[in-house]
N, C-alpha and C positions, 0 to 999 in steps of 0.2 A: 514541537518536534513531531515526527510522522509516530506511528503506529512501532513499525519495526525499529525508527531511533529509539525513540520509550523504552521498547522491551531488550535494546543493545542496552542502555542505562541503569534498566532495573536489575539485568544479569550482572552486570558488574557494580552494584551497590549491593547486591547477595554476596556477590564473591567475600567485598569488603567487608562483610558482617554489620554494616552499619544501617542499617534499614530493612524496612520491610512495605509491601505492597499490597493494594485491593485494589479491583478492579470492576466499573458499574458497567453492565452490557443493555442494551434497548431490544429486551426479545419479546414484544410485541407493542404495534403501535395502534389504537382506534381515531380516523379521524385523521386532523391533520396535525405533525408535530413537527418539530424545528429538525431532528433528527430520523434518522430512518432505523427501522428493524435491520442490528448487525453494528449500531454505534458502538465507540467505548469512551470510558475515560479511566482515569486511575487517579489512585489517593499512596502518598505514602504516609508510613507512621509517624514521621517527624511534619505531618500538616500540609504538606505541598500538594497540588490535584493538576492534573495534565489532562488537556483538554477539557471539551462540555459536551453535555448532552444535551442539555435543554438551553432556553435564553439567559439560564441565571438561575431561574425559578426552586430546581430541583438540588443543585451541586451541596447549600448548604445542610441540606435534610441528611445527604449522604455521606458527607465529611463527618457528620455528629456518629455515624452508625461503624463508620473505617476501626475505630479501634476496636472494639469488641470484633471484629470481623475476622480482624490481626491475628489475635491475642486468641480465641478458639479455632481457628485456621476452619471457617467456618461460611458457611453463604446463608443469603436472605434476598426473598423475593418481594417485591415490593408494586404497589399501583397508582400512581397520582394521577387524577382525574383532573387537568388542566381548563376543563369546557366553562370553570364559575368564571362569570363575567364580574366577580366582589373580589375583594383584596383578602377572604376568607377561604377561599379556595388555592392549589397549589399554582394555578397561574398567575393571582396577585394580580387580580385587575386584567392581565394579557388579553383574554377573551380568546386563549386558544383553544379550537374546537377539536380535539384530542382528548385521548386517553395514552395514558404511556406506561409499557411494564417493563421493568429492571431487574434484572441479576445482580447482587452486590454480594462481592467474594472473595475471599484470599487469594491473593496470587502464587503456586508452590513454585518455590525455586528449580527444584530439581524436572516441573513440568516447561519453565521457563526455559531452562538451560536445556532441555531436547528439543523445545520449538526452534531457538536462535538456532540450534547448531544445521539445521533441515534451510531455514532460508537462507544463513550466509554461505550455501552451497547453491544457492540458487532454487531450490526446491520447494513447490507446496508440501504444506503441512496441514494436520487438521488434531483439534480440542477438542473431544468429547469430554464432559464432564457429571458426573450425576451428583444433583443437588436435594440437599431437604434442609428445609429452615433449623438452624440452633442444631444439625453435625455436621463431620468435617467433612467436605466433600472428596468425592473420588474421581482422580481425572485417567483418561487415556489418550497417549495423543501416538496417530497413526499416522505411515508414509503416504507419500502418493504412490507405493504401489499396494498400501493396503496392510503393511506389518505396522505391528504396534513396537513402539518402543520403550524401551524401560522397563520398570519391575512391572510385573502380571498380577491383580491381586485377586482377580476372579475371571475361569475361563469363562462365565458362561456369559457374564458381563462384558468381557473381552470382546463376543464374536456380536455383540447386541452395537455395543460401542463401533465395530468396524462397520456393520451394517449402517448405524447414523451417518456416518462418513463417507459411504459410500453413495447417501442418500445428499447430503451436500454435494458431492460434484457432479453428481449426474440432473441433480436438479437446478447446477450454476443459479445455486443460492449461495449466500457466505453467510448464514444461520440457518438452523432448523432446530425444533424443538420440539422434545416429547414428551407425554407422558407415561412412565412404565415403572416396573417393580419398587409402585410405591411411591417412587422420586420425578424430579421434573429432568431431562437428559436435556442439553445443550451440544453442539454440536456448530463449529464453527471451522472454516479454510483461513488461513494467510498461507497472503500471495508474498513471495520473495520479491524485490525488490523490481522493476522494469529495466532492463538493459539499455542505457541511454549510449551510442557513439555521438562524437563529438568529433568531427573528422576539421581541424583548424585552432591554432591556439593562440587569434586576433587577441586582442583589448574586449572586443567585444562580444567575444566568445565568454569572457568572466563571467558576467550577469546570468548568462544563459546557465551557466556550469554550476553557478551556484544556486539559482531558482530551479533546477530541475533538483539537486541532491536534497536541498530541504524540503520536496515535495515529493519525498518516497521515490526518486529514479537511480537507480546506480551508473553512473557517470564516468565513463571513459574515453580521456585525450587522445587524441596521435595527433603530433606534429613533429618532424624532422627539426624544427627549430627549441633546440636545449636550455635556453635562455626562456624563451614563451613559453614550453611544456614544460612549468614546472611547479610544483608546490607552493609556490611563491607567490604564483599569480591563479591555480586552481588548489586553494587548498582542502575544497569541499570534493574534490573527485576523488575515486575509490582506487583508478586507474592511470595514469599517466607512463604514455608509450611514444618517445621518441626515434619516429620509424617515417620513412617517404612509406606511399601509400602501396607499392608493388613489397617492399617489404615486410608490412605489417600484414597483406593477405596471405604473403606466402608461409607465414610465420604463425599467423593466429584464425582461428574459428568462430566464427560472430554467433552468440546464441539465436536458437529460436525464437519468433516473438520479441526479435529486436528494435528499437527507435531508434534511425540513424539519419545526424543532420552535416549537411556537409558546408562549410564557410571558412576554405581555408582562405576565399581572396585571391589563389591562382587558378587562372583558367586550366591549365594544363592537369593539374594535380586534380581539380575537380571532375574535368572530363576522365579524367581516370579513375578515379572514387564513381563516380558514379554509375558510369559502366560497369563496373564490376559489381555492384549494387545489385544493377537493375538484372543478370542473370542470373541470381537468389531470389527476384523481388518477393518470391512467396511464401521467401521464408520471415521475410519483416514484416512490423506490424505497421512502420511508418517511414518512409523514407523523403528526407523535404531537404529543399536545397534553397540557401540565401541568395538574394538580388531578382532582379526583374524576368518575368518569364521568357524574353526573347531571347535572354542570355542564356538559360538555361537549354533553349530549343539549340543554342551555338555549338551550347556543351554535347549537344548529341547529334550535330553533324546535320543539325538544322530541318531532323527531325519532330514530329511531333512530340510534345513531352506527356509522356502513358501518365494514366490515371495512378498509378501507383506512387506516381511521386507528385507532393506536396510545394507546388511552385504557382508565385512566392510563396517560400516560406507565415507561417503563420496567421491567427485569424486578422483578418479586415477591421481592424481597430482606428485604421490612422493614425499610426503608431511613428514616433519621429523621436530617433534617437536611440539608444545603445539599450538601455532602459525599456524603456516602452515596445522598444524591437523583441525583447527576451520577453516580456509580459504577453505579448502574444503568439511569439511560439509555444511556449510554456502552457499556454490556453489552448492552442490547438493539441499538442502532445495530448493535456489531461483530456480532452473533451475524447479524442481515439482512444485513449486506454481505457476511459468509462464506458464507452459505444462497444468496444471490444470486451468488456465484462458485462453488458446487458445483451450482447451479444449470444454469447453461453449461453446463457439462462433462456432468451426464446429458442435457440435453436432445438434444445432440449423439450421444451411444454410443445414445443411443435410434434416432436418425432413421440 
């Protein structure tokens, strides 16, 4: 599961009262490691663990540490030195040339349930939390425009915590971490999900629809055809909108910062979707279109096809088949939305 399915899971196993959660963060790495500063994974009380941090090495030190963690609503910092080339060391033989240091900490429900509620609106959010080994930790998590939410339990803490956060987006990191009054401050962004259109609801629009949703993208259908667009055949999409394509724009607003792929199959429909695209194109982050690129220069009137759009569709894999065709659009999408968040980050150490 992604990050934000995990933490849709964990809010509704709180709801249920039957569980509880910790969670190990990678806030600082020496050297090289399998994971980068900003990793997570989680543990619940009943023994399950979502995701890894390490190749293996590290998950079962931190499964032993989960319940006490629970059971004091409590964090611990921790440092395995991975570089022993011996089976005595926490790489076990690996020889990786790292250091790695870990947060492991209760996850509070009620700081859960104000993060879900900021990204299933589409919103960043941001986790400041202040830790000290063996008490309980104190979290504040603020909007992107800077208010905190939830109960306040110390102003002076408050405006120190918004200042963290404020330091995360301006430095387009997704950790930073300090030392202050005493304690270690964490500070971390979730990104809401990436606005995936899906403009055609082929056979082989499925793979695609469901390779983007289990890889973090929120996924919405249009197709005029009620039979194709329909849960039956995208049961992973969030959205499914049976609309011809003049309807659906007259009708609907494409977010900011949208990925939009067009493969309904009709030329007409497509020269239409597209066009209308391309006089936003500044507002998306991706816009690619299936089949061969003459075809798409057809779609625009036999024009040159702008840089802005994504044609053929997806990376140069030599990809053959429905399958392998979604495996590398999918690979192009992540590879943009990763270039598009290291993006941030120089444009900032730049200015």
């Amino acid at each position: 599961m992604s990050l934000i399915s995990d933490y849709e899971f964990f809010a509704n196993q709180y709801a249920s009262g039957e569980t509880a959660f910790a969670a190990a963060t990678v806030i600082g790495v020496e050297g090289s490691a399998y994971r980068k500063q900003g990793a997570k994974m989680h543990f619940s009380s009943t023994g399950e663990a979502f995701g890894l941090i390490s190749g293996g090495c590290l998950e079962e030190d931190l499964a032993e540490r989960v319940p006490e963690m629970i059971r004091c609503k409590s964090s611990v910092r921790l440092t395995y030195d991975m570089r022993s080339e011996d089976d005595f060391g926490w790489g076990k033989g690996a020889g990786c040339n790292g250091s790695i240091e870990v947060l492991l900490e209760y996850v509070c429900d009620e700081e859960l349930n104000l993060l879900m509620n900021e990204l299933r609106q589409g919103k960043t959010v941001y986790s400041v939390r202040k830790t000290q080994s063996g008490q309980k930790r104190v979290s504040y998590v603020i909007d992107e425009h800077g208010s905190q939410l939830g109960q306040v339990s110390n102003e002076a803490e408050k405006e120190y915590a918004r200042r963290l956060a404020r330091s995360v987006e301006e430095n387009g990191e997704k950790l930073v971490t300090e030392e202050a009054h005493g304690a270690l401050w964490v500070a971390e962004s979730f990104e809401p999900k990436a606005r995936l259109y899906v403009f055609g609801a082929g056979k082989d629009a499925e793979p695609v629809v469901q390779r983007a949703a289990e890889l973090q993208f929120h996924v919405t259908v249009i197709d005029a055809n009620r039979f194709r667009c329909s849960a039956e055949h995208f049961p992973l999409a969030e959205r499914l909108i049976c609309r011809r394509p003049e309807q659906f724009f007259a009708e609907e607003t494409l977010d900011d910062g949208a990925y939009a792929l067009i493969m309904t199959h009709r030329f007409e429909e497509d020269a239409e979707i597209l066009a209308h695209l391309l006089t936003e194109r500044e507002r998306f982050n991706y816009i690619g279109v299936l089949g061969p690129r003459r075809r798409t220069a057809k779609l625009l009137g036999g024009q040159p096809v702008p840089a802005a759009v994504s044609s053929p569709v997806g990376l140069d894999i030599q990809a053959d088949g429905a399958d392998e065709i979604s495996i590398s659009i999918l690979a192009e999408l992540i590879l943009t939305r990763n270039k598009k968040s290291a993006a941030r980050g120089q444009l900032t150490e730049m200015h």
